[in-house]
C-alpha positions in Angstrom: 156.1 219.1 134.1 153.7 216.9 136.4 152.6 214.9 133.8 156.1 214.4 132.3 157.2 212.8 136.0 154.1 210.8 136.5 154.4 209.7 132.8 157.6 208.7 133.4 157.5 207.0 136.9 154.3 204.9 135.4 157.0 203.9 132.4 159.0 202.6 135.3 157.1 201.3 137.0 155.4 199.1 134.1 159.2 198.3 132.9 159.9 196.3 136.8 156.7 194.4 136.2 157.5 192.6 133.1 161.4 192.4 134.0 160.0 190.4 136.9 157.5 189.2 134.6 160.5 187.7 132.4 162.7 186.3 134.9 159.3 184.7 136.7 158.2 183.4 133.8 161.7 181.4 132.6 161.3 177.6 132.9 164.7 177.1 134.6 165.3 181.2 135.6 165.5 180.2 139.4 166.2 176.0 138.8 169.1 175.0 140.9 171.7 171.7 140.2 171.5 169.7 143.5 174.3 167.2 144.3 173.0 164.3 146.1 176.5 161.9 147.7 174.3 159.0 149.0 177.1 159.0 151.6 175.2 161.8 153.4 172.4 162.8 151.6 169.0 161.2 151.8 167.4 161.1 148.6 163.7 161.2 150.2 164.8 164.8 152.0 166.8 166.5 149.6 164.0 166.1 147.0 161.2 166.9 149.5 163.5 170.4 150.2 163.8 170.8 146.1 162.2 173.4 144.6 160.3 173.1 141.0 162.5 172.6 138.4 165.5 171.9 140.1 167.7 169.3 138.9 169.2 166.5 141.4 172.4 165.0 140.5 173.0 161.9 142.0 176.7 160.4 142.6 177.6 156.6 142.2 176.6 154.2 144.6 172.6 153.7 146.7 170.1 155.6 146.7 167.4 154.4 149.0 163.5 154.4 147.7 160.6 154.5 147.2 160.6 158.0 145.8 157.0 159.8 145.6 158.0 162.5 142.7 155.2 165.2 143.4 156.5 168.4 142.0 158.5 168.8 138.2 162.0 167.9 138.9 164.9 166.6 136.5 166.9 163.6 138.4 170.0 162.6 136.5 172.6 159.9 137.9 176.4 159.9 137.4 177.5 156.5 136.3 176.9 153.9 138.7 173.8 155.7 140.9 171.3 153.3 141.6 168.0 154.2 143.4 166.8 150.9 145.2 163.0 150.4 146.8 162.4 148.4 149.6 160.7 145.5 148.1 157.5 146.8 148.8 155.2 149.1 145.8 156.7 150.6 143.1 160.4 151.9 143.5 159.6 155.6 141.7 156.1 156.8 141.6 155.7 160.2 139.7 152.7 162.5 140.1 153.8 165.9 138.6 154.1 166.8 135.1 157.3 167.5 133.4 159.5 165.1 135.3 162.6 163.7 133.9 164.5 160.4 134.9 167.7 159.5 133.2 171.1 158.0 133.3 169.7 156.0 136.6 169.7 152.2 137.9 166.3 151.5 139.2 165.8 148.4 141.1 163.7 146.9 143.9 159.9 147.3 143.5 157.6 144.7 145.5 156.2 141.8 143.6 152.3 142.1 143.2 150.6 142.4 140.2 147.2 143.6 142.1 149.1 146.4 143.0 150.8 147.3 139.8 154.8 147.0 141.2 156.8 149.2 139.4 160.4 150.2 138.9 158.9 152.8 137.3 155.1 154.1 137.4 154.2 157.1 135.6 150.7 158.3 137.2 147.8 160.3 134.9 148.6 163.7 136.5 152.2 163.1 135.4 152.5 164.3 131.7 155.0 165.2 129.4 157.5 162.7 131.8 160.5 161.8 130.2 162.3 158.5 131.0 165.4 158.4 129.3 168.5 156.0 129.1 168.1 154.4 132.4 169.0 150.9 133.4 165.2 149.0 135.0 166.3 145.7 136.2 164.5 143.3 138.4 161.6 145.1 139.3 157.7 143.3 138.7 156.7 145.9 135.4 159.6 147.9 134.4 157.5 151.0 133.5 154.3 151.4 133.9 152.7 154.6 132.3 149.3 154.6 133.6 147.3 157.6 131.5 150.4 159.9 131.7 149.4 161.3 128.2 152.7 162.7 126.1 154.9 160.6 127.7 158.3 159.7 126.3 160.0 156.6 127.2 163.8 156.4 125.1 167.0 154.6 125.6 166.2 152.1 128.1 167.3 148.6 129.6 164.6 146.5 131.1 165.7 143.1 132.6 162.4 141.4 134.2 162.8 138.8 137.1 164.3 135.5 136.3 163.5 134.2 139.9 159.7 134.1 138.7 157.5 132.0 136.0 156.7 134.1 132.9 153.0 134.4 133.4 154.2 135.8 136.7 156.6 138.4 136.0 155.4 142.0 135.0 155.4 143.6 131.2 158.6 145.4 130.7 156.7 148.6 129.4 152.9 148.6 130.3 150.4 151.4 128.6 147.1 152.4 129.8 144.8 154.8 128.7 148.4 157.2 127.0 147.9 158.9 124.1 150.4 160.6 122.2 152.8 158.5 124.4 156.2 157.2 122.5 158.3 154.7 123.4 161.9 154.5 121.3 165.2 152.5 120.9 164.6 150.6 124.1 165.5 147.0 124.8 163.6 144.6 127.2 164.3 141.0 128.2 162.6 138.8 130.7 159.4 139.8 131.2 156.2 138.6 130.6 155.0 140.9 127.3 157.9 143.6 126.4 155.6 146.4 125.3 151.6 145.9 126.4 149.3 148.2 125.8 145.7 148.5 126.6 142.8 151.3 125.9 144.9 154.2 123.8 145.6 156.0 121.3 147.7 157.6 119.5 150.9 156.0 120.1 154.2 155.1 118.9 156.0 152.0 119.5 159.6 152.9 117.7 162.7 151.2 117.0 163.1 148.6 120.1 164.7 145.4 120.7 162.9 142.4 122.3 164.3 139.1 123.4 163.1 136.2 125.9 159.6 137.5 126.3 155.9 136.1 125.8 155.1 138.3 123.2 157.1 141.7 122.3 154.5 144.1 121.3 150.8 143.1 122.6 147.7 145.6 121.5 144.8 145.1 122.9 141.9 147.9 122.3 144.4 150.9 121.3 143.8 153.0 117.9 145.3 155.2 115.5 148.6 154.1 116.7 152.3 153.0 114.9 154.6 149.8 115.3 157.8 150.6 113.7 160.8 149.4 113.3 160.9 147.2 116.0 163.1 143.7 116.5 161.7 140.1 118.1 164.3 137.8 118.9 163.7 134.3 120.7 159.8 135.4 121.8 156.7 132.8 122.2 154.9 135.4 120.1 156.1 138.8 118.3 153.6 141.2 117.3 149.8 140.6 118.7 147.1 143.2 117.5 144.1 142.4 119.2 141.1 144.3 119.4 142.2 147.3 117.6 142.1 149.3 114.2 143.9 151.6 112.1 147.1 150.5 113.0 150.8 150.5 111.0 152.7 147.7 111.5 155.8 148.4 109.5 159.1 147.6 109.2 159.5 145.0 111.9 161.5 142.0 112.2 160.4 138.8 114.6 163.2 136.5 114.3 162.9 133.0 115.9 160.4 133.4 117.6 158.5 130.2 118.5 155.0 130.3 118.0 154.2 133.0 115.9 155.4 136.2 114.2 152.7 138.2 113.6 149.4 137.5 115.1 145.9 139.3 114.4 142.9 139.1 115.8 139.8 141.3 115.4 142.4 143.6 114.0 141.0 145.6 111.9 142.1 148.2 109.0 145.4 148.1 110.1 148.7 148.2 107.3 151.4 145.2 107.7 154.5 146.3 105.1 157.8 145.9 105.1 158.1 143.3 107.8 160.4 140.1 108.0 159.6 136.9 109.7 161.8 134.4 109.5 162.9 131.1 110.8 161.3 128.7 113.8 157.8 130.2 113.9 154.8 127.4 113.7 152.9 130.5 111.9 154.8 133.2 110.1 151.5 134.6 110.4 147.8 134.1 112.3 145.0 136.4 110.9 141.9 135.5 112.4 138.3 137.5 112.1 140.1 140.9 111.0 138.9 142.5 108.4 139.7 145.6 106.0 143.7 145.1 106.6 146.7 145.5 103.8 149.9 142.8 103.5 152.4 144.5 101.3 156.0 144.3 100.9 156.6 141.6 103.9 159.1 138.4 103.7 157.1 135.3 105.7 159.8 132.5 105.6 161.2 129.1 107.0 157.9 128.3 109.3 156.2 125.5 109.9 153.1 127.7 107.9 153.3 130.9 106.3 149.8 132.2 106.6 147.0 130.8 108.4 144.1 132.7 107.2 140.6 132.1 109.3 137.4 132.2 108.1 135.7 135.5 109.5 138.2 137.7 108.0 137.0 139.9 105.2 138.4 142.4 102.6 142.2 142.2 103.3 144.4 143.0 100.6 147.7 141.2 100.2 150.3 141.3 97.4 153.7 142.1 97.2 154.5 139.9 99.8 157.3 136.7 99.6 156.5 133.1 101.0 159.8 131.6 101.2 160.5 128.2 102.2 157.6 127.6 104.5 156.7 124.3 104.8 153.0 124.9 103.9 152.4 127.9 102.4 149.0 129.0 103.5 146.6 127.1 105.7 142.9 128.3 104.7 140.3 126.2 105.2 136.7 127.2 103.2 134.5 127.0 99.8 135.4 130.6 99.2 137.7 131.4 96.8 140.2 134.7 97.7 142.5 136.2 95.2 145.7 137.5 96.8 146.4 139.4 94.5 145.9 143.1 93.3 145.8 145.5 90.3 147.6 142.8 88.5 150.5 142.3 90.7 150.8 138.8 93.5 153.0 137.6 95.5 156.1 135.5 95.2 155.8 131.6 96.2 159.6 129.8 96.9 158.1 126.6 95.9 156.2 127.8 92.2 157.0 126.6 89.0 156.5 129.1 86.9 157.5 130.7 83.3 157.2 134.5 82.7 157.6 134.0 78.7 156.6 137.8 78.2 159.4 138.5 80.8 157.0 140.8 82.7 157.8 139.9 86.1 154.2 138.3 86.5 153.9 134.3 86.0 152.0 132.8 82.8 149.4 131.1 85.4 148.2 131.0 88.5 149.2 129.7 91.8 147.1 127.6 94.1 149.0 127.6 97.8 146.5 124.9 98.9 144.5 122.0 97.6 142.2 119.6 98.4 144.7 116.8 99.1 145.8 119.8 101.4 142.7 120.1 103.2 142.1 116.7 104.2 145.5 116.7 105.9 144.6 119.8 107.9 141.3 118.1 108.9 142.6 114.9 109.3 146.2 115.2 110.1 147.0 111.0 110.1 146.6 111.7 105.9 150.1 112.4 105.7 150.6 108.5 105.5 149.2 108.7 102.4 150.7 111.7 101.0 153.3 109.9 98.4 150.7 107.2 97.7 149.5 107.3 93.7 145.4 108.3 94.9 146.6 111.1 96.5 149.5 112.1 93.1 146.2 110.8 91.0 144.6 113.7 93.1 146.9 116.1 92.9 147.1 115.8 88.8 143.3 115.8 88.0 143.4 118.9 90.1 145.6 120.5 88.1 144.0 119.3 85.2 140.5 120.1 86.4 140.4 123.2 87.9 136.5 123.0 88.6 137.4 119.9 90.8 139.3 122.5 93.5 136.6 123.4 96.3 137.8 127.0 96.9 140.6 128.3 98.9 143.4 131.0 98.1 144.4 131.4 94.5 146.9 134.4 93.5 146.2 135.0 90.1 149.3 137.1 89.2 152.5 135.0 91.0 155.4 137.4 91.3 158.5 136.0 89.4 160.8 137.3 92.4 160.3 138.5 96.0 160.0 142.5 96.8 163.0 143.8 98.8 161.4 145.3 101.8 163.6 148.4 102.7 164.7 148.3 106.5 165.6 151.2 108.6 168.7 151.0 110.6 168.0 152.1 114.3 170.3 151.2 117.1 167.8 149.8 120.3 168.6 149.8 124.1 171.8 151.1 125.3 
């Protein structure tokens, strides 16, 4: 009979510990939802008095910053709730993991780039933070995720200052040191780069929109890392890898944007499918010393130059791709001779006369984008006087009838008849 009581009181007694065990051990089993009226509720306090895992709701209207986010805490705004800095540091700093901002106006940060100003800035110690569908406007750097590894940044507005020259405003999203961080579907305007990233890994760069900006995506140094699906609208520059390897750039568009649409430089091993660059670029593209890279599947049309190819770069593969309506085609300058093409298939050029008289998609002869007469106007640009005169059409045709006269350059030995259909994903960016 003892042993039956103390059997059972031990039963018991084991039974309270992991009940309390249970409920301790719930991520939300003692979280609260805080309402926070800015009418008479300081911000600052209520989240100082906040226990972990609680989840502040604020109502419409001004909520005064900075905020100094040191334990895990979900703060969610009812339309219209703003939190406002003082023009001085960042406007939100966050130093505890598992912190989640959303559905908020942020606004106010100070305006030095020494200091890293921030509407936003998302400090190493601070993982898995979530910003999520929140309005950043008129801050220095929008959001700044400095070695906050796993971080998720979806759904967002960033408007940069207009008040301030470009190379003086702050990156909408800035990246350092991340890895495994993703940022989704957001839209930025008005900052100096949209998306820059420096010294990661591991990162995806998903689905957003990008207008008025530098350059929209800018690598520098980062690995092992994805660019997808991503629009550049009205940008100096849209996508610059730089400094980094093993990269997919896929599925991008960079529409309009001035100077160039894609841009590489030491960029190396690295796939570029599926994109479209079109209309008002100088370069569609700008490959310079990067080596071991694939162009497949890609539409480079209506620039001033489709490809300007360096000497340096070694080992890239492209086919499949369309030149449309560039006004120079490629722009390679060299004795070497590179064949764009590969296991028998090219790449389509708007402005080659070809015949396919097996019907096989592939033309009956090569293409050569660039010639001699070519190179001397890229070395001596005043040439283009003479471009109509009958030495330079004499030129041209021996050339063409001499093939041993050409002194190297890009050939494509199996021209595409007509241009690959690069299949876009439809994602809705910003909100």
């Amino acid at each position: 009979m003892t042993m039956f009581w103390f059997t059972s009181a031990k039963m018991l007694k084991v039974g309270v510990i992991l009940a309390l065990g249970l409920l301790l051990g719930m991520p939300n089993g003692l979280a609260a939802t805080i309402t926070v009226d800015p009418r008479v509720d300081r911000l600052v306090q209520v989240m100082s008095a906040a226990s972990a895992r609680d989840t502040l709701r604020l109502l419409p209207g001004i909520h005064a910053g900075p905020l100094e986010i040191t334990k895990p805490l979900s703060i969610i705004g009812e339309k219209g709730a703003i939190i406002k800095g003082n023009g001085k540091g960042s406007t939100i700093t966050i130093k505890a993991s598992g912190v989640t901002i959303k559905d908020v106006v942020v606004t106010g940060s100070g305006l030095l780039l020494e200091t890293q100003d921030s509407g936003i800035f998302i400090s190493d110690t601070a993982v898995n933070t979530k910003i999520l569908d929140n309005k950043v406007e008129n801050n220095l750097i929008g959001i700044y995720v400095w070695g906050a590894v796993k971080s998720l940044v979806k759904g967002n507005k960033i408007l940069g200052r207009r008040d301030l020259r470009m190379n003086e405003r702050g990156n909408g999203i800035q990246i350092w040191n991340a890895p495994g961080t993703i940022i989704e579907d957001n839209a930025i305007r008005y900052g100096r780069d949209g998306i820059f990233v420096n010294t990661s890994k591991n990162n995806i760069f998903r689905g957003n929109r990008f207008e008025d900006l530098r350059i929209a995506v800018h690598y520098m140094y980062t690995n092992n890392s994805r660019v997808i699906g991503n629009v550049s609208r009205g940008n100096h520059i849209g996508y610059a890898i730089m400094y980094s390897k093993n990269i997919v750039v896929a599925n991008n568009v960079s529409e309009n944007d001035r100077d160039r649409g894609l841009l590489f430089n030491f960029a190396n091993k690295t796939q570029i499918k599926q994109n479209i660059v079109k209309g008002g670029s100088d370069k569609c593209v700008f490959i310079y010393n990067s080596n071991k890279n694939s162009f497949t599947g890609n539409i480079f049309s209506q620039c001033n130059i489709g490809v300007h190819f360096t000497a340096g770069s070694e080992r890239n593969i492209i086919y499949d791709n369309a030149f449309i309506d560039n006004r120079t085609q490629v722009k390679y300058v060299g004795t070497r001779w590179l064949d764009w093409s590969h296991k028998g298939r090219g790449n389509f050029w708007s402005d080659n006369a070809a015949f396919d008289l097996d019907r096989n998609g592939i033309a009956d002869a090569a293409y050569r984008p660039n010639d001699l007469t070519d190179q001397i106007i890229w070395r001596y640009p005043i040439a283009k006087l003479l471009t109509n005169s009958p030495a330079v059409q004499l030129l041209k045709w021996a050339q063409s009838a001499f093939p041993a006269l050409h002194p190297g350059g890009v050939i494509d030995t199996a021209p595409l008849m007509a241009p690959p259909v690069p299949t876009m994903p439809v994602r809705r960016a910003g909100s």
